[in-house]
C-alpha positions as CSV (number, residue, x, y, z in Angstrom):
1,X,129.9,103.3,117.9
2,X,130.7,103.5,121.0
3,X,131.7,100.0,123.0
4,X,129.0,101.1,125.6
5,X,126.5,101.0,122.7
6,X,127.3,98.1,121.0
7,X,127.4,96.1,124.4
8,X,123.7,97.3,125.3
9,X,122.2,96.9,121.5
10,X,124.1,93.2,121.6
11,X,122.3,92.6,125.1
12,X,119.0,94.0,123.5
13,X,118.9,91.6,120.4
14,X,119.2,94.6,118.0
15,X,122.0,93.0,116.5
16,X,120.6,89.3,116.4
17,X,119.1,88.4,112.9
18,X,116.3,86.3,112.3
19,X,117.6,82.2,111.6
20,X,117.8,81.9,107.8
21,X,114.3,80.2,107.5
22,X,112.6,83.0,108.8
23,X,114.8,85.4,107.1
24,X,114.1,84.1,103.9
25,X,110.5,84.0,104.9
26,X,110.3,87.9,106.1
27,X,112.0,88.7,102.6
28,X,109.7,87.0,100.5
29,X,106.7,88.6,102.2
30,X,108.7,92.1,101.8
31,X,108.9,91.7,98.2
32,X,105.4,90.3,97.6
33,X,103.4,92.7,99.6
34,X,105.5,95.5,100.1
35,X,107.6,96.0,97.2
36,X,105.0,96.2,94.4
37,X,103.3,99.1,95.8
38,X,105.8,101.1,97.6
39,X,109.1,100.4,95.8
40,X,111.3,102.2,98.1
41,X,114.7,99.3,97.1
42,X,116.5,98.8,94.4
43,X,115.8,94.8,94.2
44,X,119.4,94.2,92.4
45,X,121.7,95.8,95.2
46,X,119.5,94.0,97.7
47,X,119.7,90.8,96.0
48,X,123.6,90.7,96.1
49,X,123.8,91.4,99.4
50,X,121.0,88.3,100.3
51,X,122.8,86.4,98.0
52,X,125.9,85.9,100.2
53,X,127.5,83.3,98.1
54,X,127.0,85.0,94.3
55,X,129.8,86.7,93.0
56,X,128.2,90.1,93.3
57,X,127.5,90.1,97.0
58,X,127.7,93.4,98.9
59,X,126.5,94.8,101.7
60,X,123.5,95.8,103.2
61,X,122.5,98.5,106.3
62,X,121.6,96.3,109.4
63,X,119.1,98.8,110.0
64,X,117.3,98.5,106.5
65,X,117.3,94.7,107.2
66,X,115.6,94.4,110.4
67,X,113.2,96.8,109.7
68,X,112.7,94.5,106.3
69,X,112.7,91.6,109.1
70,X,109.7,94.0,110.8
71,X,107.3,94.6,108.0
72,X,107.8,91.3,106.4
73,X,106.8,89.6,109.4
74,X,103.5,90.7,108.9
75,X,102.2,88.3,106.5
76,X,105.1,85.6,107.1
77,X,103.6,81.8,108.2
78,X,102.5,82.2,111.8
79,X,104.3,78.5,112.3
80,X,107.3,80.4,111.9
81,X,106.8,83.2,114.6
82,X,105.0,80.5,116.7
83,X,108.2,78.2,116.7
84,X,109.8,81.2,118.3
85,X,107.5,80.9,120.8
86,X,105.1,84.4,120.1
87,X,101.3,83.9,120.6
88,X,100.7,86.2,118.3
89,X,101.9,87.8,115.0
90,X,101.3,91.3,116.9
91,X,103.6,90.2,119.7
92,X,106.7,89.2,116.6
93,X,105.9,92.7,115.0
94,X,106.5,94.6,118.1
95,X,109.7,92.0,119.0
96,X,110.8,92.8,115.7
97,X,109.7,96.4,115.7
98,X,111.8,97.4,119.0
99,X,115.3,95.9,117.4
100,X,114.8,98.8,114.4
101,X,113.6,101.4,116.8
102,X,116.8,100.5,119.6
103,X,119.2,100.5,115.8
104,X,117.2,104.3,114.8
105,X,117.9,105.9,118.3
106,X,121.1,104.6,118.5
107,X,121.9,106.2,114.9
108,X,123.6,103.1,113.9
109,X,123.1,104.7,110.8
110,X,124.4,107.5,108.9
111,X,124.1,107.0,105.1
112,X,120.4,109.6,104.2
113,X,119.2,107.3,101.6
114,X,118.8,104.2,103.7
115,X,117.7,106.6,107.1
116,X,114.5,106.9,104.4
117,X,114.0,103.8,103.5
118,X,113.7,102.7,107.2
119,X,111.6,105.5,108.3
120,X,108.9,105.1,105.4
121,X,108.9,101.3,106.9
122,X,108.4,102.3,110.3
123,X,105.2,104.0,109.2
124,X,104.1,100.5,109.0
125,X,103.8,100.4,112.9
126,X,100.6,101.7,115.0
127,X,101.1,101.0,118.7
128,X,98.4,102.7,120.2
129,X,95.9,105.9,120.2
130,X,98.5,107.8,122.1
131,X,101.3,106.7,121.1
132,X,103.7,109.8,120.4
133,X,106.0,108.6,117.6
134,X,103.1,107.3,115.0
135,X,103.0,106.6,111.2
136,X,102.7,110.8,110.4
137,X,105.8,111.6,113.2
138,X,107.9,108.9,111.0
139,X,106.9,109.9,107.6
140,X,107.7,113.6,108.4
141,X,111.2,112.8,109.4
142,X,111.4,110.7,106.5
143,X,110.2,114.1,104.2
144,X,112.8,115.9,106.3
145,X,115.7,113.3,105.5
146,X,114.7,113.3,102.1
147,X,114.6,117.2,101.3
148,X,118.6,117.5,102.2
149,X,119.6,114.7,99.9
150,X,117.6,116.6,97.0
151,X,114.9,113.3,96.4
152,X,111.8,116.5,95.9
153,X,114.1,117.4,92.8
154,X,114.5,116.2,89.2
155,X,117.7,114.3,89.0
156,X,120.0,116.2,86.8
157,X,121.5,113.6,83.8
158,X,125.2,114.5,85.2
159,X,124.5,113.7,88.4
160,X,123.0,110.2,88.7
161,X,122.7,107.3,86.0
162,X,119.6,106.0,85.2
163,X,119.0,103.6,87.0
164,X,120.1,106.1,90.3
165,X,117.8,108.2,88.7
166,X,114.8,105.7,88.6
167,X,115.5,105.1,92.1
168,X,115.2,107.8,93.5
169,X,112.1,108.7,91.8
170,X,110.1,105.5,93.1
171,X,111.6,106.7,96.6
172,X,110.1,109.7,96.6
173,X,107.1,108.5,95.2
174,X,106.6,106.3,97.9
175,X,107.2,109.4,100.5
176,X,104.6,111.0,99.0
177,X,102.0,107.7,98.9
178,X,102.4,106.8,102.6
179,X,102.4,110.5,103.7
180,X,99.2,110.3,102.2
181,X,98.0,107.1,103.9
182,X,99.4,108.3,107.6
183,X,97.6,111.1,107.3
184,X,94.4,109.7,106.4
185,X,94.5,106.8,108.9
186,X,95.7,108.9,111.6
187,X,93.5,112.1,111.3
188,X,96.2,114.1,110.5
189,X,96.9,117.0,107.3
190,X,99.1,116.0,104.6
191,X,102.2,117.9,104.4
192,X,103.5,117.8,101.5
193,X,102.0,119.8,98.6
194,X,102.1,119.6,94.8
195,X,104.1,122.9,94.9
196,X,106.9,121.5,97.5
197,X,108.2,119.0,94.8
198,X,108.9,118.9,91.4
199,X,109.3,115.3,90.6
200,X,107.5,114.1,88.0
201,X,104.8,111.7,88.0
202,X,105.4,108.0,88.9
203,X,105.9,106.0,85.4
204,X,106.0,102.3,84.7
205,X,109.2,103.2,82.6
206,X,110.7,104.3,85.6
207,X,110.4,100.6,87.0
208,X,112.8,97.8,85.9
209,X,111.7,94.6,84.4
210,X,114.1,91.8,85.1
211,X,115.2,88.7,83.6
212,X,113.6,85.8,85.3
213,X,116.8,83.7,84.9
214,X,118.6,86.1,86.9
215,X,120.4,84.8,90.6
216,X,117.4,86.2,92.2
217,X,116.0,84.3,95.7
218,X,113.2,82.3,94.8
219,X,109.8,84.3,95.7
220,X,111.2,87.7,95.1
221,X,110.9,88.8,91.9
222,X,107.6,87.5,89.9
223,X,108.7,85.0,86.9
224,X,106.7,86.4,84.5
225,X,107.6,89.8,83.1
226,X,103.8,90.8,82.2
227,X,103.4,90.5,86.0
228,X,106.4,92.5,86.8
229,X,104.8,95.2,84.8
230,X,101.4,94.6,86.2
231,X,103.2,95.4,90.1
232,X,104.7,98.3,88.4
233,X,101.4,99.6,86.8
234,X,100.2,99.3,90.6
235,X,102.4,101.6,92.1
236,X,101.7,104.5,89.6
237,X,97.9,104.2,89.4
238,X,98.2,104.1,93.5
239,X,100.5,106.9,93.7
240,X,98.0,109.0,90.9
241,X,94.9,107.7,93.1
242,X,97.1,109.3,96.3
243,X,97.8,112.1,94.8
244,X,94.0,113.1,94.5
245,X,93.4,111.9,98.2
246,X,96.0,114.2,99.1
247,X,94.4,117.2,97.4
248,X,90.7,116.1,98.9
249,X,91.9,115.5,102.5
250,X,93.9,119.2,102.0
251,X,91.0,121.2,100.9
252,X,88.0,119.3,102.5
253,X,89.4,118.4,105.6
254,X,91.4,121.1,107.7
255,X,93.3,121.1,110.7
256,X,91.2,122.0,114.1
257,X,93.7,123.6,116.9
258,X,94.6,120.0,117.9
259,X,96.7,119.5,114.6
260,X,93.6,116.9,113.7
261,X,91.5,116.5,111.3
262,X,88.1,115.0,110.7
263,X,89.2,112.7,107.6
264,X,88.0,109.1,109.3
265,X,85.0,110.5,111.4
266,X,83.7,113.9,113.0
267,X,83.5,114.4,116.3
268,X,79.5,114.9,116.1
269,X,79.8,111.4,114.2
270,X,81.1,110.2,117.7
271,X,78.4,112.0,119.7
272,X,75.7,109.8,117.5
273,X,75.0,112.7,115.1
274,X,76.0,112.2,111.2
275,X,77.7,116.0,111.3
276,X,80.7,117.5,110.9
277,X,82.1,121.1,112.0
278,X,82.6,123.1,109.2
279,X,85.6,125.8,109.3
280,X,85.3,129.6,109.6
281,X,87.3,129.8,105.9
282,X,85.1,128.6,103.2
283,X,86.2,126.0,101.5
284,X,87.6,125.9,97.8
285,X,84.5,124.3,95.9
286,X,86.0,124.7,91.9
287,X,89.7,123.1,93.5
288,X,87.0,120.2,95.0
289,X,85.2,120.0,91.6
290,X,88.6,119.7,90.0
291,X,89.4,117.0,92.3
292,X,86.2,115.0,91.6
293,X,86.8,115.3,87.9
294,X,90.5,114.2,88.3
295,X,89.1,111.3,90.3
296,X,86.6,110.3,87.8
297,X,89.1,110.8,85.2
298,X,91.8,107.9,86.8
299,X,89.0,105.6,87.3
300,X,87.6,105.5,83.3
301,X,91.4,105.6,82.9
302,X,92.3,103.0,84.8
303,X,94.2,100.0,83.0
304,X,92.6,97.0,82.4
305,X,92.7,94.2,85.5
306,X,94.4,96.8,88.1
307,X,91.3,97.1,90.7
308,X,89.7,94.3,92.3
309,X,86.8,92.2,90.2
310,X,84.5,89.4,91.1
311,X,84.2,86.5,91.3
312,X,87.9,86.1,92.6
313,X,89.7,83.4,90.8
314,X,91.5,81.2,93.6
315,X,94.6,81.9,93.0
316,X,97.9,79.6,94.4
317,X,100.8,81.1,93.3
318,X,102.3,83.4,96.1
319,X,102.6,86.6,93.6
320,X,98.8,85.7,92.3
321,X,97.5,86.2,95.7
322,X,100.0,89.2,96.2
323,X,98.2,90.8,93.2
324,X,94.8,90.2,93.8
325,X,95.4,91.9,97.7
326,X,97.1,95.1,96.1
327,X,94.3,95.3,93.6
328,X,92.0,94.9,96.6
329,X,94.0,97.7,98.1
330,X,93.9,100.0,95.1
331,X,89.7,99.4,95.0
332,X,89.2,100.3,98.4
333,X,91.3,103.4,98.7
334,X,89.5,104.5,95.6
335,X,86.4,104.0,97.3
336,X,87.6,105.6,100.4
337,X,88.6,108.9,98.2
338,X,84.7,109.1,96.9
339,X,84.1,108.8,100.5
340,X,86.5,111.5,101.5
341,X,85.1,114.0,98.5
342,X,81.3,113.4,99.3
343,X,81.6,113.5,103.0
344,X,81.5,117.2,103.8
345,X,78.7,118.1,101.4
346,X,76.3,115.1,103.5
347,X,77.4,116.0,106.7
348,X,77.0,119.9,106.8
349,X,73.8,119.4,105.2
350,X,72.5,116.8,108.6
351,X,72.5,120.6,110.2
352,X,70.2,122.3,108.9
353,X,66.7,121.7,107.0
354,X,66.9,122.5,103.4
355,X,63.7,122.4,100.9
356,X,63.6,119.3,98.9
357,X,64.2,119.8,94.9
358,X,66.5,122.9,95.4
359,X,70.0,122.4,94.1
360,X,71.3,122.2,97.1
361,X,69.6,118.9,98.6
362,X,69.3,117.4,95.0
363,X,73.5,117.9,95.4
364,X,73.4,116.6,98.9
365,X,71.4,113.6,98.1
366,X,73.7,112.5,95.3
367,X,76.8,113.0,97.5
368,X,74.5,110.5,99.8
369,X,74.3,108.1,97.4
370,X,77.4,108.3,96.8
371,X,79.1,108.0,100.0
372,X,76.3,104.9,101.1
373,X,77.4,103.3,97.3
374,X,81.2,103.3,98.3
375,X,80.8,102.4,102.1
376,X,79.3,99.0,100.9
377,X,81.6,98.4,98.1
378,X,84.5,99.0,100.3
379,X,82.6,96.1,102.7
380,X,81.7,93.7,99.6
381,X,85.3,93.9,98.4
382,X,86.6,93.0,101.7
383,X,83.4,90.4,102.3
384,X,85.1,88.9,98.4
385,X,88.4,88.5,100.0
386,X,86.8,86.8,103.6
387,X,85.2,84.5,101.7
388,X,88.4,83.7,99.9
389,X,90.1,83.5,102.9
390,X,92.9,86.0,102.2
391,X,91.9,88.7,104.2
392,X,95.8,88.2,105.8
393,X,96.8,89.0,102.5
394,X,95.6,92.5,102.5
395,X,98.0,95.7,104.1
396,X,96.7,97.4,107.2
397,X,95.6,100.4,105.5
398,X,92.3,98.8,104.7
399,X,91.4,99.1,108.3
400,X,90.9,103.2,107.7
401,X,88.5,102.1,105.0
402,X,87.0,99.6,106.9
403,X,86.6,102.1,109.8
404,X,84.8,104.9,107.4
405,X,82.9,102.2,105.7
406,X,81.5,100.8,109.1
407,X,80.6,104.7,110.3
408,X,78.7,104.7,107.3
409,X,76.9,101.4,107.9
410,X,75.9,102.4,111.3
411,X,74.0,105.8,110.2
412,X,72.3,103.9,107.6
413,X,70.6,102.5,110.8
414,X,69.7,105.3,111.5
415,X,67.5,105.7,108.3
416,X,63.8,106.2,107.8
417,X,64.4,103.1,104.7
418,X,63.7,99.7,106.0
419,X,65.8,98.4,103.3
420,X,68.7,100.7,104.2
421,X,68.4,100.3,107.9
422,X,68.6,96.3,107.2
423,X,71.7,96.4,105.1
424,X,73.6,98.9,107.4
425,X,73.2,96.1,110.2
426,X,74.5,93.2,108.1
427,X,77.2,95.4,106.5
428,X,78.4,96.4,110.0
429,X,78.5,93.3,111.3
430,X,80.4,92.4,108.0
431,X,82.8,95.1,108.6
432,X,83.1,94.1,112.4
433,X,84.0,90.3,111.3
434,X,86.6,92.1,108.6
435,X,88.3,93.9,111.2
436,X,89.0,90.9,114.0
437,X,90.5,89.1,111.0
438,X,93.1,91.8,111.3
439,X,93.2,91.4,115.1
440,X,95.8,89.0,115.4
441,X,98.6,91.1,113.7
442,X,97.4,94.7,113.8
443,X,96.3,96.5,117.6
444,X,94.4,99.1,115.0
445,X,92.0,96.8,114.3
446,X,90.6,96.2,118.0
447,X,90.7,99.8,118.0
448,X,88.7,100.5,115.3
449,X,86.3,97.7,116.4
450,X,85.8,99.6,119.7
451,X,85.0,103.1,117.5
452,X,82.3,101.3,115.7
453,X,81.1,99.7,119.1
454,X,80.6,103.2,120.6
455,X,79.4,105.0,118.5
456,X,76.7,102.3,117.2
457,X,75.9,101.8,121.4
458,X,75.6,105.3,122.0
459,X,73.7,106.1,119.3
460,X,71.1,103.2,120.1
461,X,70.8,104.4,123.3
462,X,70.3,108.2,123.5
463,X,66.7,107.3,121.4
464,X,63.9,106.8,123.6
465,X,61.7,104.0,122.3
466,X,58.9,105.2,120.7
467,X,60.0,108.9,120.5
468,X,58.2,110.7,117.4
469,X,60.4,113.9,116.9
470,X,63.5,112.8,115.3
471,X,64.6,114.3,112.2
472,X,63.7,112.9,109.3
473,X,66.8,114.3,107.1
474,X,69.1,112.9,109.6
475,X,70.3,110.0,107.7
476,X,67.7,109.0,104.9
477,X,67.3,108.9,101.3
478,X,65.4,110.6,99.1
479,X,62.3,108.7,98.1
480,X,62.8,110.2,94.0
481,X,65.1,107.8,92.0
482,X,68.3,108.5,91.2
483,X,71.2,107.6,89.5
484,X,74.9,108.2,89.5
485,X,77.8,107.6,87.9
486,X,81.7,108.1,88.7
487,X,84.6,106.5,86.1
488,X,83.0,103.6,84.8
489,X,80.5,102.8,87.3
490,X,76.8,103.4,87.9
491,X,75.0,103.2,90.5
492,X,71.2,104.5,91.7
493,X,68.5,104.9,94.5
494,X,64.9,103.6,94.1
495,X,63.0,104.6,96.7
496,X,65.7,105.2,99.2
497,X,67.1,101.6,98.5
498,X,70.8,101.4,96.7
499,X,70.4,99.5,94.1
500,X,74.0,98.5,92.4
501,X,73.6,98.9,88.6
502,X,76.7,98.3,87.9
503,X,78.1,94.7,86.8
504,X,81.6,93.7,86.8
505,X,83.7,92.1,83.4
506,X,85.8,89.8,85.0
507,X,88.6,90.3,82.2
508,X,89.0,93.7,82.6
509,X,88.5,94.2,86.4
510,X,86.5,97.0,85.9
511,X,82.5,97.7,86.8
512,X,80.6,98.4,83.3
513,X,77.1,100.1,83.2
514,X,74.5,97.6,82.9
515,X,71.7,97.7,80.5
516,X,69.3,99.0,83.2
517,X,71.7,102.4,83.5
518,X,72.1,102.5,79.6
519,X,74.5,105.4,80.0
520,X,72.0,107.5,82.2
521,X,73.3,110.6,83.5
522,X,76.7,111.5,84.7
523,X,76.8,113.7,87.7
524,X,80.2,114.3,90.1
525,X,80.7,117.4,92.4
526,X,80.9,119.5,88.8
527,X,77.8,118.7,87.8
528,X,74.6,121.0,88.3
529,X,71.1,119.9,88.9
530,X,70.0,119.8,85.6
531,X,71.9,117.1,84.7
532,X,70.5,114.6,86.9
533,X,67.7,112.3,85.2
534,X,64.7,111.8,87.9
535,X,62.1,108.8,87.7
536,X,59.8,110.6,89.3
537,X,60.3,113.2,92.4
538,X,58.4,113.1,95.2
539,X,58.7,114.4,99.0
540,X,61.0,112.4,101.1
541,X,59.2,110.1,102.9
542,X,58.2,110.4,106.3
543,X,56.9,107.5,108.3
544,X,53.9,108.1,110.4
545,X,54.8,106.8,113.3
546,X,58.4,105.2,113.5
547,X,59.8,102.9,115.7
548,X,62.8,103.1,118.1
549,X,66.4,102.7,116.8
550,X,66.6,99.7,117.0
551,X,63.7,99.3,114.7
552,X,65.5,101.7,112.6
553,X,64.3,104.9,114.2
554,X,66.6,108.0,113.3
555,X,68.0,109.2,116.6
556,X,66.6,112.2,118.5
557,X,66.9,115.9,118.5
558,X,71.0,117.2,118.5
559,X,70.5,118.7,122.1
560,X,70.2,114.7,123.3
561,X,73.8,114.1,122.0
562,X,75.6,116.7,123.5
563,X,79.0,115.2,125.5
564,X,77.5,111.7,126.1
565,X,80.6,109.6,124.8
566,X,83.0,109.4,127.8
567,X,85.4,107.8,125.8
568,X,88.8,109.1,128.2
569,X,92.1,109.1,126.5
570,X,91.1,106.6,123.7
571,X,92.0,109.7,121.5
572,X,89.0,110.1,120.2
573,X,89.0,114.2,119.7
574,X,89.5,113.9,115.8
575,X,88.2,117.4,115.2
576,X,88.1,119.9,118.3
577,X,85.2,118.3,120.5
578,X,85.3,121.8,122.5
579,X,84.0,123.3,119.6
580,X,81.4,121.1,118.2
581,X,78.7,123.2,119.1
582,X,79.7,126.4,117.2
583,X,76.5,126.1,115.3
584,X,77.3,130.0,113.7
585,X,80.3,128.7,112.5
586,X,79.2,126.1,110.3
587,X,78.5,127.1,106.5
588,X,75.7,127.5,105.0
589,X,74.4,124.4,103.4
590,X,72.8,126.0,100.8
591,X,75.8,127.5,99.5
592,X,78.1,124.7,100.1
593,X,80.0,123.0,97.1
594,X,78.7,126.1,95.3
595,X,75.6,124.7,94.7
């Protein structure tokens, strides 16, 4: 580099690394929450280059390290960032964050392999809602860096060893996985496709296990090998579970002339009205019902004690709670698929008013039940880990789920159910408590706090108290019972009131049916009507007279919501706001998910 350069990143910090405390601190947190899920080091090459003093040391790209210093920071001791005299652990990330970014633009490096790793861990950065360079900008350079070094091919056998080999494949794994998170979190479509690669699936074989007597920094590497295997069985069920969330937010969720997409919320959602705008092109329903199979499939496949169970054994050891916050992770996002799947059918069907019984509301209302019975899981599971008090354990990509689980909550307000309206308050204000524990270390989370806050405000107040007009099929449930089940859990409506039938074995960390569901029906996007088992089926019910909102009064007529949200540049035009209107451009309900 040039003198100039070096002179101004010296004069910058860039160059300064963290005192060897906090280095060791940032690394530890690297490996424990990072690592495990998106594998994107080799752990031995790092090693020797920590380990300055073993006989193998090397040497390692000052660019990977500080932006290793950068993420790690994140769930490092706050005594150490305070000692340095931040107020916050937001106000250390950015610190931290601005040394990679000065090192990046500088292109203080050259070698491909660690210009990916760095740009997959800048995706780990959200500044604000208009920030220009976000977490989908990085990962597509990152997909762009990766494509000329050949990481979306097999590795040929002459080319690389194995353990090059292996490598490489967790790398691109890991592309693939936070290219699938960015886009969700950020409203944006996936870009890579099934067809762009041809890299195998992720495989726990294609992780190594390492001997725990091996000059390894203490808090690095998990002492026990079972565990070691348990991280790697982590990253392939999440990269499997991304894979299907890649293929949902593809088909079900396209791009509006903004490049956005309505994957967290609608634009009608943020007008007060649980709608979304469907496209001109109909969608793919039997590539959606494969993707709801597919999905059901990895959950009554998923290996024993990978997803989150309850009670939550307090756990000590710094790899225990590690494990119990990517499991959490893994639960939610899998909840946050079912979410993404359902979504469309619910919200298309809030447009129009279809006969109760046909096929196509006895579809819809499943889908409801379905999105209302993830929404509050995703809330208990993050309520499991409040109470614990290790919600600073967890990885900022809860906060999308948190976000779609708390839209959720707020429209069951809106519901004609007294029991529904009362548990969409409390798990709002649950969700709302969930999301200022992020505060402290993630601007996202004030954001999303202020989403929720908007749209539960506006929608309060655009229904006149009293008012007897509003639609009944805005937001409720159907008063017939029914039940569903996805993978290995079941769940059902009574009334219009969720009731969770399914219990938990503690040993296995999966949900198992409990004798009240006694294998009852098994219905996903595949399934037809018939297959659903009714208790009875009545009209949906229809209060004489209901109260105002508040009360849990369904807001008013659409015309009331029309461009009442004055939000300004909080980058709140997910889905083409211009064009929410096009009511003859929506599809028709009664043909939608082929119903």
């Amino acid at each position: 580099m040039d003198p100039e350069d070096l002179e101004c990143l010296t004069k910058k910090g860039a160059l300064t690394v963290p005192a060897p405390d906090l280095r060791d601190a940032c690394l530890r947190s690297f490996f424990q929450h990072v690592q495990p899920c998106f594998p994107i080091l080799d752990l031995k090459s790092v090693q020797a280059c920590v380990n300055e003093s073993g006989p193998n040391s090397g040497k390692l790209s000052l660019l990977l390290f500080q932006a290793m210093m950068f993420v790690g920071s994140t769930w490092v001791d706050i005594r150490f960032l305070r000692k340095l005299g931040f107020l916050t652990r937001h106000a250390a990330r950015k610190a931290l964050h601005r040394k990679v970014r000065l090192l990046y633009d500088s292109d203080y490096e050259d070698d491909r392999i660690c210009l990916v790793q760095c740009l997959i861990l800048l995706t780990f950065w959200w500044e604000g809602p208009n920030e220009n360079k976000d977490a989908w900008h990085w990962i597509g350079t990152a997909l762009s860096v990766s494509r000329t070094i050949g990481l979306h091919q097999p590795c040929a056998e002459a080319t690389f060893s194995p353990e090059i080999a292996r490598f490489r494949k967790r790398l691109w794994w890991t592309i693939l996985m936070r290219d699938t998170i960015a886009s969700f979190g950020l409203s944006r479509a996936p870009r890579i496709r099934d067809e762009d690669h041809f890299v195998d699936m992720l495989e726990v074989e294609d992780f190594d296990v390492y001997d725990t007597d091996s000059d390894f920094m203490p808090g690095t590497v998990p002492l026990l090998v079972s565990q070691q295997r348990m991280f790697a069985r982590l990253a392939t069920e999440m990269a499997r579970l991304c894979r299907i969330l890649r293929r949902v937010l593809q088909l079900a969720y396209p791009e509006s002339s903004s490049g956005q997409t309505a994957s967290l919320y609608s634009s009608r959602q943020l007008t007060g009205l649980n709608k979304m705008t469907l496209p001109r092109k109909a969608l793919d329903i039997e590539q959606l019902r494969i993707c709801d199979q597919d999905l059901d499939r990895w959950r009554k496949e998923a290996p024993e004690g990978i997803l989150h169970c309850r009670p939550m054994v307090e756990k000590f050891d710094p790899f225990d709670k590690a494990e119990l916050a990517h499991r959490g992770l893994l639960s939610m996002l899998y909840h946050t698929t079912l979410m993404a799947l359902h979504r469309p059918r619910i919200l298309a069907s809030s447009s129009v008013n279809i006969p109760t019984q046909t096929p196509a509301q006895v579809g819809q209302d499943q889908s409801r039940i379905v999105v209302r019975y993830a929404a509050i899981e995703i809330t208990r599971i993050g309520m499991d880990f409040y109470e614990a008090d290790l919600v600073s354990s967890l990885s900022a990509t809860c906060l999308g789920c948190l976000l779609s689980a708390g839209i959720s909550h707020i429209f069951d307000m809106t519901s004609t159910e007294v029991l529904i309206r009362s548990e969409g308050v409390q798990r709002l204000q649950q969700s709302k408590r969930l999301l200022q524990e992020f505060s402290d270390g993630h601007i996202a989370a004030d954001w999303c706090t202020s989403i929720l806050d908007k749209i539960s405000t506006q929608v309060q107040m655009q229904v006149p108290a009293g008012e007897d007009n509003a639609p009944q099929r805005m937001c409720g449930a159907p008063a017939r019972s029914i039940r569903v089940q996805h993978g290995d859990a079941s769940y059902s409506t009574g009334g219009g009131h969720l009731a969770m039938a399914a219990t938990l074995d503690n040993t296995r960390g999966k949900p198992t049916s409990s004798p009240e569901t006694n294998g009852a029906l098994t219905t996903g996007l595949g399934s037809l009507p018939g297959d659903i088992q009714f208790q009875g089926i009545d009209a949906f019910s229809q209060p004489s007279n209901p109260g105002p909102l508040v009360a849990g009064q369904p807001p008013g007529s659409p015309n009331e919501f029309t461009n009442i949200l004055g939000l300004g540049d909080m980058w709140l035009d997910i889905a083409g706001i211009v064009n929410t209107n096009a009511e003859p451009d929506w599809i028709d309900s009664s043909t939608f998910w082929g119903n």
